[in-house]
N, C-alpha and C positions, 0 to 999 in steps of 0.2 A: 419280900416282894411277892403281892399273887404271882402266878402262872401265867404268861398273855398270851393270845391267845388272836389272831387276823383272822378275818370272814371276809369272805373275796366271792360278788355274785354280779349278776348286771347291771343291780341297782342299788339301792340303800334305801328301803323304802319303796316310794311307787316310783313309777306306775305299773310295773310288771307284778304278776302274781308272783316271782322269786322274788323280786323285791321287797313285797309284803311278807315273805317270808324269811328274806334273810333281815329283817329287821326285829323279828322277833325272833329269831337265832340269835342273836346282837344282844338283845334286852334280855332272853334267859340267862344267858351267861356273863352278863356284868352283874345282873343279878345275885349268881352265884358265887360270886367272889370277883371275879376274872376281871384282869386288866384286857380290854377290847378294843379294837383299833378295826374298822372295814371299811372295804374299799368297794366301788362300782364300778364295773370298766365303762359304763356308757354316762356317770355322774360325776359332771363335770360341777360341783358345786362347794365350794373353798368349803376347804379344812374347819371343821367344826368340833364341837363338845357337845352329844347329844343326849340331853336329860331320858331318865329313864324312871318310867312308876313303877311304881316295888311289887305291882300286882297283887295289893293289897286293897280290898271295898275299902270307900274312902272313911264309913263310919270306925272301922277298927284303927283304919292311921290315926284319926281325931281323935281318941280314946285314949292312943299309948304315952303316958307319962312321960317318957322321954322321945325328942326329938332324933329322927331317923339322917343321919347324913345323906347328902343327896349322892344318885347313880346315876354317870356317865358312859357313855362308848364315844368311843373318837372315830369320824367319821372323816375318812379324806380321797380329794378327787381323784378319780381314778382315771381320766380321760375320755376320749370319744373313741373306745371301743377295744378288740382286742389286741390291734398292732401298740393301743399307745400303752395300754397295761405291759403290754408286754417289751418295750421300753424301758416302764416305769420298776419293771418289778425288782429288779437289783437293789434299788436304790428304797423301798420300802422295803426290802430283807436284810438289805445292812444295818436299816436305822433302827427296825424293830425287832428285828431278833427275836421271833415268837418261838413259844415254845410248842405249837399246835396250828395250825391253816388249815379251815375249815372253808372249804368250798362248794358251791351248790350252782347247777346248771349243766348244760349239755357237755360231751367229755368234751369235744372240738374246742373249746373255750378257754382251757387251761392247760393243751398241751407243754408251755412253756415252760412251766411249774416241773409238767411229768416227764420233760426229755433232758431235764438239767443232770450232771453225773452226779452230784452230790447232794444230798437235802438235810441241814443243819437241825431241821425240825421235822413234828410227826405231822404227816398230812390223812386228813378225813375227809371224802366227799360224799354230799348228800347227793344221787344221781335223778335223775327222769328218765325214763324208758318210754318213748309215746309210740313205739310201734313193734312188728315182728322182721324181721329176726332176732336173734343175740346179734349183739355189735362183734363181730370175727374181727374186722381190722381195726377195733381198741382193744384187742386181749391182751395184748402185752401192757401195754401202759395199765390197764384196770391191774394187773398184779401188781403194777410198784404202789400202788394206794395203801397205807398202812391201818385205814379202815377205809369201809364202802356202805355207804348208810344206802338205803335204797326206799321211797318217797311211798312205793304200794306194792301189797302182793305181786302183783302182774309182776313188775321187775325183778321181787327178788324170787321168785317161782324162775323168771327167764334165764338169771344169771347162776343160781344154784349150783345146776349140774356143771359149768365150765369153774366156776370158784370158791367153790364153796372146799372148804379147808385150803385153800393157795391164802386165801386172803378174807378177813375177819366181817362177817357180813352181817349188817343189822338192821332194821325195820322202823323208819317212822316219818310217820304221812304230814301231809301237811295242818295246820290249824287255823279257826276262824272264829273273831271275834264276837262273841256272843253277847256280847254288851249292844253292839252296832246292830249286826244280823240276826235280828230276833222277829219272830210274829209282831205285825202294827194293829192297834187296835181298832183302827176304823180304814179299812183298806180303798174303802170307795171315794174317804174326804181328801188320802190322798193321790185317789186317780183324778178324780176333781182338779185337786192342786199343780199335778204335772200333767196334766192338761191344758190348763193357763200358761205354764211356762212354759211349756211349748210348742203354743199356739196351732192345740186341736183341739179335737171334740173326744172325749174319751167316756161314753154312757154307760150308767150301771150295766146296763145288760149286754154289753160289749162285751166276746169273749176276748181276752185280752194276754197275746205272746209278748215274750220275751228271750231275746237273745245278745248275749254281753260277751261273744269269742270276739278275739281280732280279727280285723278283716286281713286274714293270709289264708294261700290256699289251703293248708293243713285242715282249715274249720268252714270251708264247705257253702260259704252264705247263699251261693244261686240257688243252692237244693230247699234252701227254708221260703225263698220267694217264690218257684214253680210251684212248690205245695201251697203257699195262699192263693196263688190265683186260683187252684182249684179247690177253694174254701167259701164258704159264705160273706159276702161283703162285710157281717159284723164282725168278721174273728179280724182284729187288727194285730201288728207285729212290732214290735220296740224294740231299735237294734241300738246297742250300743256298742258302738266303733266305729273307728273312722272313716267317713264314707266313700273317701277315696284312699287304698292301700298305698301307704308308703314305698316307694319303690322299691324295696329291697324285700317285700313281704309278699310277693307273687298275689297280690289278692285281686282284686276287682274297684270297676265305679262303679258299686251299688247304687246310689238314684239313678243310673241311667240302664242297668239289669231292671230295676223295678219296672222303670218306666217302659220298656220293651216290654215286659210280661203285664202290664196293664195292672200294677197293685201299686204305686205312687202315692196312690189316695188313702191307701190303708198302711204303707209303713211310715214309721215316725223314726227319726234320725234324733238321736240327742245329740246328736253334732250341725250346726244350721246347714239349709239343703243349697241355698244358695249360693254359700261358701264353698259349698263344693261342685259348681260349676256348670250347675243344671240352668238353662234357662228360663226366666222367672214365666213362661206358657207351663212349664211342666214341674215346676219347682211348687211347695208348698210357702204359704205368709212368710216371712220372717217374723220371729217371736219378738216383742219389742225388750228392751234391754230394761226396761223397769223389773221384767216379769224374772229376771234373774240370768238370762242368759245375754253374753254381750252380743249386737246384730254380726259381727264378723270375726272370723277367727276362732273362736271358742273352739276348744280341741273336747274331745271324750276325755282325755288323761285330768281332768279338771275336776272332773266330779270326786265328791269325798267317797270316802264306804259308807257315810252316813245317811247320799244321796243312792247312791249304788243297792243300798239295804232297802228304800222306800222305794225302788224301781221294782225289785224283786216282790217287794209284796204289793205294790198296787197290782202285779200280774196274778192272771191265774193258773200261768204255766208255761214253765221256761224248754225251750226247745232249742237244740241243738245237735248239726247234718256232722262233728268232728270226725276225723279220722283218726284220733288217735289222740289221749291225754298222758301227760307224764306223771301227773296227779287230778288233777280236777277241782282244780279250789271256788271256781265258779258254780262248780254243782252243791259242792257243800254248805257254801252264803246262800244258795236258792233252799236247800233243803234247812237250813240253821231257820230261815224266814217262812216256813212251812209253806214254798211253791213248789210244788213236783215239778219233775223234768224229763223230757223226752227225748235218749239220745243214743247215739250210736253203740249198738254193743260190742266194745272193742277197750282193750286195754284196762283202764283203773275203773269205767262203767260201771261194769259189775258187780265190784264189792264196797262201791258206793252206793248204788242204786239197792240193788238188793244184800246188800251184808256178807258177802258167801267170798272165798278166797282162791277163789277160780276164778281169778283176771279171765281177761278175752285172750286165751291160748293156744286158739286153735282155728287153722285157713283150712277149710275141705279144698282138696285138691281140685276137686273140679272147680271150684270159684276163682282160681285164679285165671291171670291173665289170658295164659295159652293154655290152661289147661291141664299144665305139665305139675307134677309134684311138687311140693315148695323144698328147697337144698338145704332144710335146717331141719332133721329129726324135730327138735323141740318144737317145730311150729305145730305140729301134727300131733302133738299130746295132749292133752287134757289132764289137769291139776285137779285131783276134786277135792274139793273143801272137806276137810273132817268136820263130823255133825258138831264139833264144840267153838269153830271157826262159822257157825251161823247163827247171826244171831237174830233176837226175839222180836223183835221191830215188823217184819214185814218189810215189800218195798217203798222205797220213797217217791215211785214214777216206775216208768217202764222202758223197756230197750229196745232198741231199730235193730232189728237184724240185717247184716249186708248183705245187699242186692248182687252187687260186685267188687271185683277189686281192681286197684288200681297198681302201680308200680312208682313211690317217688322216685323220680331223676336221680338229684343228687346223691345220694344216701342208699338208694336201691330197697328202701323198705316199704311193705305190704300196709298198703292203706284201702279200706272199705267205700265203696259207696253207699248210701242209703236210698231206698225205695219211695219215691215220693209217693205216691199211691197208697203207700203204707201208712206213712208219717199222716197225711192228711187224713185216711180212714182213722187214726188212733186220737185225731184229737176231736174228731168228730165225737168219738165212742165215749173219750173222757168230758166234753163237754156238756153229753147228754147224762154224765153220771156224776150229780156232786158229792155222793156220798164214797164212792171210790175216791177222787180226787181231796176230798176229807182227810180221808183211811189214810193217802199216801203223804198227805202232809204230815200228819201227826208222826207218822214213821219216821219220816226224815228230821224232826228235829228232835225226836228220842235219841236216835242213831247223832246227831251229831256232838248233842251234851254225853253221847255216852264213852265216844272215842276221836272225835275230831275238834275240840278244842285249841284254842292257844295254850291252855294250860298243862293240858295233858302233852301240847310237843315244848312247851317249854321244861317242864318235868323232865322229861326223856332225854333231852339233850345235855340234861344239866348231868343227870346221870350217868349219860354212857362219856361224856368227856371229863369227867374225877374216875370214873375206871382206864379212859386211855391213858390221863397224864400219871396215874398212881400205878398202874402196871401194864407200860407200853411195851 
């Protein structure tokens, strides 16, 4: 019998960016031999058997003389959230008996896993880091992890100095479908076309934003709407997310921030604006449901990657106020789609944007809050990239440097503001230069076929778990 082998993340699939990811965690290692079984703590969608393509172009399957067995992972509900996983989890560890649990998401998510006294299996988590400090009150549980996969430099630069020889630490980012998020070849037939279906006007000579974070505080949306009102009427902005945050996601009613700053008329909701609650004096048409969106209800989670890849490239530049990424998979489908991006210099930024392996490492003292020095040596260092850790590409966009900082609540970590004044002078700058904005597409999707593939993280993962399970 292979090895088996549970993936345990938020999702299974979409709609989160983990989800996209831990689905191709799933697919490279049934791939590679492995019996696979994953769970979502928030997918609640019966127990399945989910086909897997061998990640072979379809002209060499067609070719191979003999017929390939089909590949599966087992895909089963995990519930609504972490109390029901964490319920549930006995009773998938008795029935499946893995021999490896690989897990991907914040630590807070699987303490359960980490405070049991006994673990019959070897557990590997793939982590995100979207902010500074080191996490001090998970150092203990980070040592019982019997691998520590870490998503971007910035992380594993952060955790290094605290684990590095306590506990086996490895590197690998996330990956994006380049089949799906590629350059389109007539970018304006399809701003034409999601323009009808979303019943605007969207004109060639429209300078034309985009922005695809959620709407939660962590990602900043009122800092991208005060920068258009102080932009030219033609720079329009395309958000995609939902226009009202879900309650438990600290964010905002963006149509009604729009509407307060006087840009209603220039942002476009791919979610209908109606629906969310704006009264039809300040609300835009409803799109009629011919044109492919239904008039009510329609969520943002609805859109494929295939639609999400043609949003990207109808734009001519993705802008984003984050504070802070754990990876950044939205900037790499913008860059895989040769859109530049314009976004906060902080965290995985960095050696996205520009290739260089000096995360965003470092708070000058005086930007903080009070003032006062920040209580983690490590915040205050700077990592510099060795010249072989930079690579040949160029950037793929440019970085907001923070204006300020902030303090999250919860969590107590060091989040940035950005400088609208800035933001809007830079896209002025790039709007006036297409040939810069050229330069930095072509970068970005060099850099993405170079090291940000599905392939190259399915590769990786395939590898580093036949050295866990061969000499744990």
């Amino acid at each position: 019998m292979p090895p088996r082998i549970v993936t345990i993340s938020d999702h299974v699939d979409c709609p989160t960016g983990f989800g996209v990811q831990h689905r191709l965690l799933a697919c490279a290692l049934a791939r590679a031999g492995y019996e696979v079984h994953s769970l979502g703590l928030w997918d609640p969608r019966p127990l399945a058997a989910v086909p897997v393509d061998r990640g072979e172009p379809a002209a060499a399957q067609a070719a191979s003389p003999i017929p390939h067995p089909a590949i599966y992972f087992t895909r089963y509900p995990g519930g609504l959230g972490v109390e029901d996983h964490r319920k549930a989890w006995r009773m998938y560890r008795d029935l499946l008996r893995p021999d490896l649990v690989v897990t991907l998401g914040d630590l807070e998510m699987f303490t359960h896993l980490n405070d049991a006294p006994h673990r019959p299996f070897a557990w590997c988590h793939w982590l995100p880091l979207d902010a500074l400090p080191y996490p001090a009150a998970q150092h203990q549980r980070m040592l019982r992890y019997d691998h520590l996969v870490l998503m971007s430099h910035f992380a594993l630069q952060l955790v290094r100095p605290h684990l590095e020889g306590r506990v086996p630490l490895h590197y690998i980012p996330h990956g994006v479908d380049t089949r799906l998020f590629r350059p389109h070849e007539d970018p304006l037939a399809l701003r034409r076309r999601w323009g009808r279906r979303l019943g605007v006007e969207l004109r060639p000579d429209d300078f034309l934003l985009i922005a695809r974070d959620a709407n939660q505080w962590r990602k900043q949306q009122p800092l991208l709407l005060q920068t258009l009102a102080k932009l030219p009427r033609d720079i329009k902005l395309i958000l995609h997310c939902r226009p009202i945050a879900h309650p438990r996601a600290n964010g905002w009613h963006l149509p009604r921030v729009a509407h307060i700053l006087g840009v209603a008329d220039r942002v476009i909701f791919t979610s209908p604006v109606r629906s969310a609650g704006l009264c039809p004096s300040s609300a835009r048409e409803q799109p009629d449901a011919s044109e492919g969106l239904r008039p009510e209800g329609r969520t943002t989670n609805t859109l494929t990657p295939a639609e999400l890849a043609e949003l990207d490239n109808a734009a001519d530049l993705r802008v984003s106020a984050t504070t802070g990424e754990g990876f950044g998979i939205i900037t790499i489908e913008a860059m895989a789609c040769g859109t530049p991006t314009l976004i906060t210099d902080y965290t995985t930024s960095r050696e996205l944007i520009l290739g260089t392996a000096d995360g965003g490492s470092r708070i000058p003292h005086d930007q903080t809050t009070n003032g006062a020095a920040p209580p983690d040596a490590s915040i205050r260092t700077q990592h510099p990239a060795p010249r072989n850790q930079l690579d040949p590409f160029g950037p793929a966009g440019e970085l907001l440097r923070p204006a300020a900082w902030t303090i999250e609540q919860r969590r107590h970590l060091f989040r940035p503001l950005i400088d609208t004044d800035e933001l809007a002078a830079r896209i002025l700058a790039l709007r006036a230069d297409p040939a810069r904005l050229a330069r930095y597409a072509a970068a970005g999707i060099r850099r993405v076929l170079a090291a940000y593939t599905t392939q190259h993280v399915a590769r990786a993962w395939a590898a580093l778990v036949r050295t866990i399970l061969t000499d744990p």
